[in-house]
MITOR-535769 format. One record per residue (C-alpha): x, y, z; residue in three letters. Coordinates in steps of 0.25 Angstrom, whole numbers, padded with zeros to 4 digits, always signed. Example, Ala and Ser with C-alpha at 12.3 -4.5 7.8 and 13.67 -1.06 7.14 Angstrom:
+0049-0018+0031ala
+0055-0004+0029ser
REM end
This chain:
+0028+0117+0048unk
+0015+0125+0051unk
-0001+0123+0050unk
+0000+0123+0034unk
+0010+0112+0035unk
+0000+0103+0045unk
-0011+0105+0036unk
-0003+0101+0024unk
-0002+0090+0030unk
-0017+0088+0037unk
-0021+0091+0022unk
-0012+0079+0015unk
-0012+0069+0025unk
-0027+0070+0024unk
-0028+0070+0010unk
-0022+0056+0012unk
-0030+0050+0022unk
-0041+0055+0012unk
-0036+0044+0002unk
-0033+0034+0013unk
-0046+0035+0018unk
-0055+0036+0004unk
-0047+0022-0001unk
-0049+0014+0012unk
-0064+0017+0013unk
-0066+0013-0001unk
-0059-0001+0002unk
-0069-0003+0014unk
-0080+0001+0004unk
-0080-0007-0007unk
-0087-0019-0002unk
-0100-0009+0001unk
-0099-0001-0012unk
-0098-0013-0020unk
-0111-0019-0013unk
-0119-0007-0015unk
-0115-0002-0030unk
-0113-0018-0034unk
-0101-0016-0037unk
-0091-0029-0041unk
-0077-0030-0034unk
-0071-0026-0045unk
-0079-0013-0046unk
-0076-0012-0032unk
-0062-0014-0033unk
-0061-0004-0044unk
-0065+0008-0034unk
-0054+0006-0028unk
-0044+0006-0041unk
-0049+0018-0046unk
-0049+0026-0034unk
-0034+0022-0034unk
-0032+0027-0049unk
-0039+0039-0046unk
-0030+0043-0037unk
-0017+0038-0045unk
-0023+0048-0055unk
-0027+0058-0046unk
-0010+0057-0040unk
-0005+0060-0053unk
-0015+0072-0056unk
-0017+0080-0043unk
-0001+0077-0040unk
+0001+0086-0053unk
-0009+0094-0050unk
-0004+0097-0036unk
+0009+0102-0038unk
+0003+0110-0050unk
-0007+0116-0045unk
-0005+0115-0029unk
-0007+0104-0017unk
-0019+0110-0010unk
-0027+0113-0023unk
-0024+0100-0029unk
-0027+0094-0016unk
-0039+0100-0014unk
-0045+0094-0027unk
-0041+0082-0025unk
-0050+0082-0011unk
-0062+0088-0018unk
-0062+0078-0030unk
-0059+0065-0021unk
-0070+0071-0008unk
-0081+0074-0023unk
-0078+0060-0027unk
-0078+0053-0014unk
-0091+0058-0010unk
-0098+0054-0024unk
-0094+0039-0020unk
-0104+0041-0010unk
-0115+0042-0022unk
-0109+0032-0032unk
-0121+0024-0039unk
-0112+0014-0045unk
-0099+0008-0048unk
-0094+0018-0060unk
-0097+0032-0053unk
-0092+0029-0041unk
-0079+0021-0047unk
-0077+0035-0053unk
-0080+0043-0041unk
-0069+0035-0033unk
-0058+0036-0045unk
-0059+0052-0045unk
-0060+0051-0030unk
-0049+0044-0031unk
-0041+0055-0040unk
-0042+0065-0030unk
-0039+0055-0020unk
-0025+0053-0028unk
-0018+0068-0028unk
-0020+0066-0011unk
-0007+0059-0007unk
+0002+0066-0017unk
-0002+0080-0013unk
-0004+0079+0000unk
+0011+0074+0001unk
+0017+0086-0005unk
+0008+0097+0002unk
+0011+0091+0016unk
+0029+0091+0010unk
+0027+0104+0005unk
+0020+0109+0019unk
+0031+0103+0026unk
+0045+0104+0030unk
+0056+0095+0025unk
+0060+0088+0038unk
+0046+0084+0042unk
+0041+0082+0027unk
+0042+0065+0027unk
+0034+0065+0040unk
+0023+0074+0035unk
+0023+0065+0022unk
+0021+0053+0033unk
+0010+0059+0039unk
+0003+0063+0025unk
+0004+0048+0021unk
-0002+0045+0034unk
-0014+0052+0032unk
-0018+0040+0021unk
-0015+0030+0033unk
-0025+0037+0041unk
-0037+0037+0032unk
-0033+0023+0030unk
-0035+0021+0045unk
-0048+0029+0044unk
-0055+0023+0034unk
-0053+0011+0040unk
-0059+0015+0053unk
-0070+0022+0046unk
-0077+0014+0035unk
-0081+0001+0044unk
-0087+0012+0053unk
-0094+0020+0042unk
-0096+0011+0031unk
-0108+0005+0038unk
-0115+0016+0042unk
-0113+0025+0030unk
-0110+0016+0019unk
-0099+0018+0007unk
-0106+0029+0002unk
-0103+0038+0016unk
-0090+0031+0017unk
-0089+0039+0004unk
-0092+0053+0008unk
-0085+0050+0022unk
-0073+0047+0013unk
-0074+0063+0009unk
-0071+0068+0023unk
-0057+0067+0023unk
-0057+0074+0008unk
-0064+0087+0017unk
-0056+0086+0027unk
-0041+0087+0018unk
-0049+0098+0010unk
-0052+0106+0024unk
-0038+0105+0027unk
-0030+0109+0011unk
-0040+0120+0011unk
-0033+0127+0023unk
-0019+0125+0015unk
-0011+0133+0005unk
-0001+0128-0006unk
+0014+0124+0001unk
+0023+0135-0001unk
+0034+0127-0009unk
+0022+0124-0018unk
+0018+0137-0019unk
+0034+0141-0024unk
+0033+0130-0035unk
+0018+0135-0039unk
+0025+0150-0043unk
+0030+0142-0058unk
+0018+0134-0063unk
+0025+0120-0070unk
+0021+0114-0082unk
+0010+0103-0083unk
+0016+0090-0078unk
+0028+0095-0074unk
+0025+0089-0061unk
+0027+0073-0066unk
+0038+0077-0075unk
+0046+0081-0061unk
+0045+0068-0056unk
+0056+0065-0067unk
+0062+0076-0068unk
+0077+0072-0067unk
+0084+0057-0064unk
+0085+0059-0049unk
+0069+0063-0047unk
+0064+0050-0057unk
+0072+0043-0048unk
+0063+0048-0036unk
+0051+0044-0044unk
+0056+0032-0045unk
+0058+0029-0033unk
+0045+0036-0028unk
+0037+0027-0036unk
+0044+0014-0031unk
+0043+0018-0019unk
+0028+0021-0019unk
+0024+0010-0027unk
+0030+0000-0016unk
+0024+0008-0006unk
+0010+0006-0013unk
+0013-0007-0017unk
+0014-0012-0004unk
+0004-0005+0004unk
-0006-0010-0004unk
-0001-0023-0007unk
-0001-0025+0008unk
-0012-0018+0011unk
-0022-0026+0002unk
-0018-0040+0005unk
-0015-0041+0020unk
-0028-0040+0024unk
-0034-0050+0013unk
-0020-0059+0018unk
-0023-0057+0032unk
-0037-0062+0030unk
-0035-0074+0023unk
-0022-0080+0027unk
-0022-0077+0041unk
-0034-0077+0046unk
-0035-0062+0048unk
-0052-0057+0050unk
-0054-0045+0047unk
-0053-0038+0062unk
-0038-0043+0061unk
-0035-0039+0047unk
-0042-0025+0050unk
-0033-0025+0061unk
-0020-0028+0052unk
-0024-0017+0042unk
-0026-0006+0054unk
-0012-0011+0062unk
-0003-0011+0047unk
-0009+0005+0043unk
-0005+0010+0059unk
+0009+0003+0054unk
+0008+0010+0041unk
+0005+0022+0045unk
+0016+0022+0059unk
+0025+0019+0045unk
+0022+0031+0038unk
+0023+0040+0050unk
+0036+0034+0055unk
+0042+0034+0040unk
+0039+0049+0041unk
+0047+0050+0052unk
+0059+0043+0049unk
+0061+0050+0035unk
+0060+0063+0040unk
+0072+0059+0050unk
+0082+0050+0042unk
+0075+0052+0029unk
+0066+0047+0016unk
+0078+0037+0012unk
+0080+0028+0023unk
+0066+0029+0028unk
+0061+0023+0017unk
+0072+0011+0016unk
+0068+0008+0031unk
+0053+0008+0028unk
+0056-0001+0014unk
+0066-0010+0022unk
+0055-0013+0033unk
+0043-0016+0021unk
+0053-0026+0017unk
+0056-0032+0030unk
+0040-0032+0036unk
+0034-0039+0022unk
+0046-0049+0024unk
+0041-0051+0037unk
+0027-0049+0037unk
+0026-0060+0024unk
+0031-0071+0036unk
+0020-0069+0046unk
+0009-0076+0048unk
+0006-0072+0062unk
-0007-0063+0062unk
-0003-0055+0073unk
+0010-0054+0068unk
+0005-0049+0055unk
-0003-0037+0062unk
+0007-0031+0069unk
+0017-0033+0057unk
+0008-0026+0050unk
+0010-0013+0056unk
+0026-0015+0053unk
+0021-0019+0041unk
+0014-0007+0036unk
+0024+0002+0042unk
+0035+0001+0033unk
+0028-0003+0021unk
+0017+0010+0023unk
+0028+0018+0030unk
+0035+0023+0016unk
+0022+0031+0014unk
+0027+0042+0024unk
+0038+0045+0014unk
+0035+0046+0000unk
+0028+0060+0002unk
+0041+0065+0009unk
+0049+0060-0004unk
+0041+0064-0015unk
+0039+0077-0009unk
+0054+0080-0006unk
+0059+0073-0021unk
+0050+0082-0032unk
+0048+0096-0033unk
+0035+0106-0029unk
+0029+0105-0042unk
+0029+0089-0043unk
+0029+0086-0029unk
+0014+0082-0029unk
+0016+0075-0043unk
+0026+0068-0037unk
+0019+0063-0025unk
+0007+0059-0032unk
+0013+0052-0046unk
+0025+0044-0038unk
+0014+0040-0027unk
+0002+0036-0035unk
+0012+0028-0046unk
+0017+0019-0032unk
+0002+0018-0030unk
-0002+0013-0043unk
+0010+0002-0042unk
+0008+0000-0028unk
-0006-0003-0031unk
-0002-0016-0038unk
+0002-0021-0024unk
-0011-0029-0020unk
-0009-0035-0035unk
+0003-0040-0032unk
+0002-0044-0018unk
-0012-0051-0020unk
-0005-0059-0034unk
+0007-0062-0024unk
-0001-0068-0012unk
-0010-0077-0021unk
+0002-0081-0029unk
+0011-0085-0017unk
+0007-0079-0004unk
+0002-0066+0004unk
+0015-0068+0012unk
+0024-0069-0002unk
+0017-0056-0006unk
+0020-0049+0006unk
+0036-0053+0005unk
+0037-0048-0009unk
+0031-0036-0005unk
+0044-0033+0003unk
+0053-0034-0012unk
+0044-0022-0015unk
+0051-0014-0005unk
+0066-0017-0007unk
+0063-0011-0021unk
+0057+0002-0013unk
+0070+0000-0004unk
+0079+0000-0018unk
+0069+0012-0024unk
+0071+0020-0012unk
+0087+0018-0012unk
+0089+0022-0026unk
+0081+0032-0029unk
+0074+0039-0016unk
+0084+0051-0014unk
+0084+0055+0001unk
+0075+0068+0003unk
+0075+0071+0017unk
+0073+0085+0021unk
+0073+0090+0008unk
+0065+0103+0004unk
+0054+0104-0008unk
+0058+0107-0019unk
REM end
């Protein structure tokens, strides 16, 4: 460990609070957007969708990119095109340019997660490497938390646009600290024999054993995705309306189950750099199952806030390992591929989650939808038994 190694990390877990905090402030927006360009809920809707398929599109290109052409370069283009296009939102005239600023923001927006996870592996050593992973993910929790602290302060006095060009700061700030960094070395060693074109996604199948890891990546992620945003989306709106929750208390719900999240993701990166991946990850899975049971029974609302946090710790905890994972599981030359393809599929499955969990609660009930959430995470528990090997302490490849 050494300054390169902390500012590996300073650079990716800001990077990701970058995207935590460009989403979240867009949710808050949509309501004053749409009253000042006219824009139908749909329209409104839609800015958020394509911001999400931008950054599916930009996972898959800048990951191939990255282990191509190098993590700080590739990193630093994506800031610059999503910092461009973030601030032309601020001078959006109407619904189609700025539905077209947002999607290419959101392309660079998408290479952030995937990259930033293999540069802070690669500036690491193994024994701490699911802990700095942990504190990478982190960084998405704390723009989270920032954006929601911030917007109801700003929005009134500045208005969406600045809300748009505040948004850009973050971008600097990552591009300040990655212009101060160098390539890893183990990148570096790999960089001496240039790889044909998309040879990167080709060794995410290279043999029986490594499909079996994409495999099982991609379950894995897309449960993760799948409840987080199913969760995520509806409590709120359920709190609301069944219980009687005004919007102080529902605020209050949202704050108390990201702290639980995020105490997940610290603590999860902890255990699995002590008894590893493996058994981390069935201990997080087995507690999703047993808190959704749990949580679908109550109807106390002060029980239900303080569950919350329980809640959102195992089933947001998980994201403080997937990084370590992928990192250790593909080599150099597709470890950024790897991350970004695997992660960004689980999103796009994950994203069905408020689908689902919406058709579920209308169908029978919020409560039903909630217990079946919990069947989701057996099949992670199965997933992670069958075809995650154990990588603890593993060096890069």
């Amino acid at each position: 460990m050494n300054g390169y190694s902390w500012k590996a990390l300073a650079g990716s877990a800001v990077g990701y609070a970058m995207d935590g905090f460009d989403l979240l402030i867009l949710g808050f927006m949509l309501s004053a957007i749409s009253a000042d360009l006219n824009l139908t809920p749909g329209q409104a809707g839609s800015l958020v969708t394509w911001t999400l398929i931008g950054a599916v599109i930009g996972g898959f290109f800048f990951g191939a990119m990255s282990d191509r052409y190098g993590r700080i370069r590739v990193l630093t283009w994506t800031i610059v095109l999503f910092a461009v296009f973030t601030g032309l939102c601020a001078f959006a005239q109407g619904y189609w340019d700025l539905l077209v600023y947002r999607t290419i923001a959101g392309i660079g927006l998408g290479g952030e997660f995937g990259i930033g996870m293999a540069l802070a592996a690669e500036a690491w050593p193994a024994r701490h490497r699911a802990r700095v992973s942990s504190y990478v993910a982190l960084g998405w929790q704390v723009g989270v938390l920032a954006a929601a602290l911030l917007t109801p302060l700003l929005l009134p006095m500045i208005g969406w646009r600045g809300m748009f060009l505040v948004g850009v700061i973050p971008a600097l700030v990552a591009w300040v600290i990655r212009n101060k960094l160098h390539e890893p070395e183990v990148f570096v060693r790999k960089q001496r024999v240039k790889a044909p074109r998309f040879h990167a996604l080709k060794l995410l199948m290279r043999d029986k054993a490594t499909t079996r890891v994409s495999i099982g990546m991609i379950v894995l992620t897309s449960v993760q995705n799948f409840g987080y945003y199913g969760i995520m989306i509806w409590m709120p709106s359920f709190l609301s309306k069944q219980l009687g929750f005004n919007l102080t208390k529902s605020s209050l719900w949202t704050a108390v189950t990201v702290l639980g999240m995020m105490a997940g993701i610290w603590v999860f990166g902890q255990l699995a750099d002590r008894i590893g991946r493996k058994p981390s990850f069935l201990i997080f899975q087995l507690g999703s199952v047993v808190m959704l049971l749990a949580y679908s029974q109550l109807s106390d609302p002060t029980a239900m806030l303080w569950a919350g946090a329980l809640l959102g710790l195992f089933v947001n905890g998980m994201m403080g390992g997937y990084g370590a994972v992928m990192s250790e599981a593909y080599p150099t030359e597709a470890r950024a591929t790897a991350q970004n393809v695997l992660f960004n599929i689980g999103r796009a499955i994950g994203g069905l989650g408020p689908i689902v969990v919406g058709a579920v609660a209308m169908a029978y009930s919020f409560q039903v939808a909630i217990a079946l959430l919990a069947a989701i995470y057996v099949l992670d528990m199965i997933a992670t038994a069958l075809l995650i090997p154990e990588l603890k302490g593993k060096e890069l490849q």
